[in-house]
C-alpha positions as CSV (number, residue, x, y, z in Angstrom):
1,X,0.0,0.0,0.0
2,X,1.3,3.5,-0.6
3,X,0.5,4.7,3.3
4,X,3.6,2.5,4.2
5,X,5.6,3.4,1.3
6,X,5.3,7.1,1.7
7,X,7.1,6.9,5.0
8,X,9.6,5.3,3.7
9,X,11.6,8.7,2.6
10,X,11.7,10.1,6.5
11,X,14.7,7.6,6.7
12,X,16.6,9.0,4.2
13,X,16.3,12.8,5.0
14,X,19.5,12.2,7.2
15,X,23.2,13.3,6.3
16,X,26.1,10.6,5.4
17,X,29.1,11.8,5.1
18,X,32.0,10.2,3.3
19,X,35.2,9.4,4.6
20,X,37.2,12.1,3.2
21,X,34.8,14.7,4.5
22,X,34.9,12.7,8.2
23,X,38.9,13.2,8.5
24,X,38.7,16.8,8.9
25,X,39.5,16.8,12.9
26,X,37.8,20.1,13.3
27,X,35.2,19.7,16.2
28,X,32.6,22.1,14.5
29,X,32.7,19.2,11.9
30,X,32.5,16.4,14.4
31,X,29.3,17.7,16.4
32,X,27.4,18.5,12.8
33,X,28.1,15.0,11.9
34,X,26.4,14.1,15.6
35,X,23.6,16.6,15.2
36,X,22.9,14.9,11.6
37,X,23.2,11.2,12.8
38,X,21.2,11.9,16.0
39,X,18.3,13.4,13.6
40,X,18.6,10.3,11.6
41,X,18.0,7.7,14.2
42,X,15.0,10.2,15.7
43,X,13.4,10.3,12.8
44,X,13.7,6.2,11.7
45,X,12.6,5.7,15.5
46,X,9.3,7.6,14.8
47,X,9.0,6.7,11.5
48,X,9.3,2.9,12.2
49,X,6.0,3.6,15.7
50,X,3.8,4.7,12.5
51,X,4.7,1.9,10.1
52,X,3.3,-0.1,13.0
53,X,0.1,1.4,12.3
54,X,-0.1,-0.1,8.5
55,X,0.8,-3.5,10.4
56,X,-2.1,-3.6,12.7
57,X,-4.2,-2.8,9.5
58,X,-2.4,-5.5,7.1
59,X,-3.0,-7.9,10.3
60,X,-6.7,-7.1,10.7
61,X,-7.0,-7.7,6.6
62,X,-5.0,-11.1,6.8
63,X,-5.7,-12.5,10.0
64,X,-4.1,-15.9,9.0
65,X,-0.8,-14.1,8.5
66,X,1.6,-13.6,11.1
67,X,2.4,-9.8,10.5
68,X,3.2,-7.2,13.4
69,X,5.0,-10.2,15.3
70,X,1.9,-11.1,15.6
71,X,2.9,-14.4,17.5
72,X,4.0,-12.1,20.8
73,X,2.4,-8.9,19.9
74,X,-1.1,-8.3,21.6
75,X,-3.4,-5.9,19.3
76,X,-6.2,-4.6,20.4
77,X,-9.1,-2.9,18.9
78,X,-10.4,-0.3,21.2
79,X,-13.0,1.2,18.7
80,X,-13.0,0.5,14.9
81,X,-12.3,-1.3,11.8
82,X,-11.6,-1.8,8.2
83,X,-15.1,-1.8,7.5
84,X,-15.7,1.2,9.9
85,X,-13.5,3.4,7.4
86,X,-10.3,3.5,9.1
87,X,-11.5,5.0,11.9
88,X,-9.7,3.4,14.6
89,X,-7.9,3.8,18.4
90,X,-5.9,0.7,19.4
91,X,-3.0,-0.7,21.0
92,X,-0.2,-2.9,20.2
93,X,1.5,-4.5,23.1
94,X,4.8,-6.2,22.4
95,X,5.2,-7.4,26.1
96,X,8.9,-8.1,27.2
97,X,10.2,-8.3,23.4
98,X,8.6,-8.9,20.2
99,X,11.6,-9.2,18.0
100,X,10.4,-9.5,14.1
101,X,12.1,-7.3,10.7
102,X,15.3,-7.3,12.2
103,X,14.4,-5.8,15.5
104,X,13.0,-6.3,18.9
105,X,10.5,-4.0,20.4
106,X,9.0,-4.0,23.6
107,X,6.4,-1.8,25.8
108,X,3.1,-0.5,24.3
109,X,2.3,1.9,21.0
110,X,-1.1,2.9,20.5
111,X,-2.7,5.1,17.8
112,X,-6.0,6.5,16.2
113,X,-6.7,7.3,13.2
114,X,-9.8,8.9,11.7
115,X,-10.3,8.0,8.3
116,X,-8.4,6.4,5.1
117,X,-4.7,7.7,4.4
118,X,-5.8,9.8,1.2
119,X,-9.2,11.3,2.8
120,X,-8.8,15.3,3.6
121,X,-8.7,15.8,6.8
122,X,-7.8,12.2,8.2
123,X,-5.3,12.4,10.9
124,X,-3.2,9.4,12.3
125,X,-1.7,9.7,15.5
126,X,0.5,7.6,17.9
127,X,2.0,7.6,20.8
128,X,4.5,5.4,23.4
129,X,4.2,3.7,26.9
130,X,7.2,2.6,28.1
131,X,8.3,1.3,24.6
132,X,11.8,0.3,23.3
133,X,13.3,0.0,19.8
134,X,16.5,-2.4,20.2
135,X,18.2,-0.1,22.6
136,X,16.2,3.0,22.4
137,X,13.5,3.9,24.8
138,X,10.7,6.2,22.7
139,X,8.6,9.0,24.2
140,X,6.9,11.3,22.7
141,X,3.7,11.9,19.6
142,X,3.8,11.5,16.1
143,X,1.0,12.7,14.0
144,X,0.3,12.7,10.0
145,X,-2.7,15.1,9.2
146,X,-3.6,14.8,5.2
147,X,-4.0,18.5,4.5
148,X,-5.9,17.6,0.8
149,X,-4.8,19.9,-2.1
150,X,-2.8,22.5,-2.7
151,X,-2.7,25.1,-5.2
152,X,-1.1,23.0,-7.4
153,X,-3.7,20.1,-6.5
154,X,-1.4,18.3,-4.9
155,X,-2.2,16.1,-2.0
156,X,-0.2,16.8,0.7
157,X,0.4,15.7,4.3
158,X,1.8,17.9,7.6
159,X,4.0,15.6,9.8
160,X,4.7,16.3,13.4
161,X,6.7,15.0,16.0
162,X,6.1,16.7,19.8
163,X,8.7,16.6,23.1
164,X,10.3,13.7,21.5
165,X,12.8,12.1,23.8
166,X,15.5,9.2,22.6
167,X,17.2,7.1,25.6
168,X,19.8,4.9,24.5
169,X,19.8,2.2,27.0
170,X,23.2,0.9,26.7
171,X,24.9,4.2,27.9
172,X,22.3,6.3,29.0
173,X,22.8,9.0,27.1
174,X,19.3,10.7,25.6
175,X,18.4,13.0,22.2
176,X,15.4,15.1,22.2
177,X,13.8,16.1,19.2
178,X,10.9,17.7,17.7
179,X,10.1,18.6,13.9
180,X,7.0,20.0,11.5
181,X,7.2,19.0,7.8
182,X,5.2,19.3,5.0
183,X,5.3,15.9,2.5
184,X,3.6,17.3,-1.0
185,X,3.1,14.6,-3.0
186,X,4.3,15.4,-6.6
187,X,4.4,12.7,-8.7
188,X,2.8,8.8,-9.1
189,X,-0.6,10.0,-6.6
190,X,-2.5,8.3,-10.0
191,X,-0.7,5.1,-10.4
192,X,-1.1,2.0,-7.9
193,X,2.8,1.2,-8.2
194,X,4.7,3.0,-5.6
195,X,8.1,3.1,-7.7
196,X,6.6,6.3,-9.5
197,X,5.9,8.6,-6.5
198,X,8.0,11.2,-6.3
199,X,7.6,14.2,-2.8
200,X,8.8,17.6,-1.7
201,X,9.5,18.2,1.3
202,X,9.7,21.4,3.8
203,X,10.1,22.2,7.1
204,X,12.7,21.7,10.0
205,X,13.9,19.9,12.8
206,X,15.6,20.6,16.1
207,X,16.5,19.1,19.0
208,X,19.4,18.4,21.3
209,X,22.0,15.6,20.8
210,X,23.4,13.4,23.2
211,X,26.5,15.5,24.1
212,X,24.2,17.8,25.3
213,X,24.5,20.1,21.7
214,X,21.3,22.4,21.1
215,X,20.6,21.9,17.0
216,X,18.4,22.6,14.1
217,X,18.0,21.6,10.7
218,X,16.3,23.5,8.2
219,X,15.2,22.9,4.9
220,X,15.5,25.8,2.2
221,X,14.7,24.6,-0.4
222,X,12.2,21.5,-1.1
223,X,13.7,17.9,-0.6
224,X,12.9,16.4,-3.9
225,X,12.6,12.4,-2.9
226,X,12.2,9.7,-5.4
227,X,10.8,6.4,-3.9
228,X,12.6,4.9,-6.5
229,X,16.3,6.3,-5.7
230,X,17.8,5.9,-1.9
231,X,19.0,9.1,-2.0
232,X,17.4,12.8,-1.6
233,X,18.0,14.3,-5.1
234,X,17.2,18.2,-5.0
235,X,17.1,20.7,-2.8
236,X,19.4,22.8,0.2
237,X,19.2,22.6,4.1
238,X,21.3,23.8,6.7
239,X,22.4,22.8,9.8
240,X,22.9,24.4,12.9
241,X,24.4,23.5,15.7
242,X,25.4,25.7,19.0
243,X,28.5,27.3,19.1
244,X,29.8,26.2,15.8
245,X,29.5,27.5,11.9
246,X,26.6,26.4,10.2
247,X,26.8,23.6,7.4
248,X,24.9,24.2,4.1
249,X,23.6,21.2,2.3
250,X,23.4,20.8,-1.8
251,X,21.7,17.7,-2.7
252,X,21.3,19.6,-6.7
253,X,24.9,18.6,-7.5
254,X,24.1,15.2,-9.2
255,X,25.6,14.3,-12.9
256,X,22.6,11.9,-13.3
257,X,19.6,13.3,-13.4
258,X,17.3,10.2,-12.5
259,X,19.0,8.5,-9.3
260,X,22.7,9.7,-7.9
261,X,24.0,10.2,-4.8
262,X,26.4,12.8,-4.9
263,X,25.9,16.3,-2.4
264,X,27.6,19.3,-1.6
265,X,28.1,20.6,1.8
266,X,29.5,23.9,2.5
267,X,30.9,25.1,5.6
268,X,32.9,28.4,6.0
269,X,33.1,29.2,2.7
270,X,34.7,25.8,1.8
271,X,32.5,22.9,-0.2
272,X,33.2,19.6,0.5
273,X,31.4,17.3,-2.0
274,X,30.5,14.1,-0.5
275,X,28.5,10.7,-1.4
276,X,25.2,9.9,0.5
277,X,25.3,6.2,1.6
């Protein structure tokens, strides 16, 4: 379905640096690098509690399936169902661990949602008790409001994540982090494939990493993502992190114009091209 698929690009609006940019020594450098890695595992984290969501519905469609790890994960259906429209509120307890898709979760995610991915107005929601990703303990609410068409009649979708807290529990050490984007859906809305769909995104992101480094990151101009290519292909952002010179980001650098991963960052005046992994 294209509800999961279109979360799939919040993964990839993260920063990989290559090794020839990572053996500058500078420390403005280093805690960038943090700020843009610590943004990255927020956003998968958050990303991966609403995939959850299209689980619980793929499990209520195929009950005979074992989907959601559904063989130690506990869903339950509080109000709702497919034939209600989508309009749900449930919860999905994974107990002590519920390890499927390469990881274990634990703890309890529930969400509501109040009406079918594509309808105006629907809103999907969800939120944490006491729940762990692998080593990461969650807190904090995700939301996804479908804000219909734009100008350009465009469906498009306002993403936010509030007083989001990250604790790793192998050293202790804990990432907030909140952001509001804006996921316009440009290309491949008409199609049922998902290889065609194509979104700009806007918005920002800010937090504080787990050295204790106050940071934002801002996007100037649109993320052009291809679901079809791993890596963002158009578009700036900057990041800023306490105390040390901001980095600006060139993802418009590419020699092919269909799927590339080559970027520009530019910090004090210098660029540094680099490859996205």
């Amino acid at each position: 379905m294209k509800f999961k698929l279109l979360i799939f690009f919040a993964i990839v609006i993260s920063l990989s640096f290559n090794s020839c940019l990572q053996k500058d020594k500078d420390d403005d450098l280093k805690y960038s690098i943090e700020a843009a890695e610590d943004n990255s595992i927020s956003s998968a984290l958050f990303t991966d509690a609403i995939q959850q969501i299209e689980g619980v519905h793929l499990q209520q469609d195929n009950p005979d399936k074992s989907i959601l790890g559904s063989d130690c994960a506990i869903i339950t259906i509080y109000q709702g169902s497919v034939s209600d429209n989508f309009i749900w509120k449930a919860k999905v307890d994974y107990g002590t661990g519920c390890t499927y898709d390469n990881r274990t979760r634990k703890g309890v995610l529930y969400f509501t949602t109040t009406g079918r991915y594509r309808d105006s107005a629907t809103v999907v929601k969800a939120w944490t008790e006491n729940y762990y990703v692998d080593e990461y303990k969650l807190e904090g609410t995700k939301s996804i409001r479908n804000m219909g068409k734009n100008s350009d009649g465009d469906l498009y979708y306002k993403v936010e994540v509030l007083n989001g807290v990250i604790t790793s529990t192998t050293d202790a050490s804990v990432r907030t982090w909140q952001t509001t984007r804006y996921n316009t859906w440009v290309e491949g809305e008409g199609t049922l494939i998902w290889w065609d769909d194509q979104y700009d995104v806007s918005g920002s992101a800010s937090g504080v990493t787990h050295s204790n480094k106050n940071y934002s990151i801002n996007i100037t101009a649109d993320l052009r993502i291809k679901i079809g290519c791993k890596w963002i292909q158009d578009g700036n952002l900057e990041i800023n992190v306490e105390d040390v010179p901001t980095i600006y980001v060139d993802y418009g650098v590419g020699s092919n114009p269909l799927c590339d991963n080559e970027a520009k960052a530019t910090i004090n005046g210098q660029d540094y091209p680099f490859l996205m992994n």
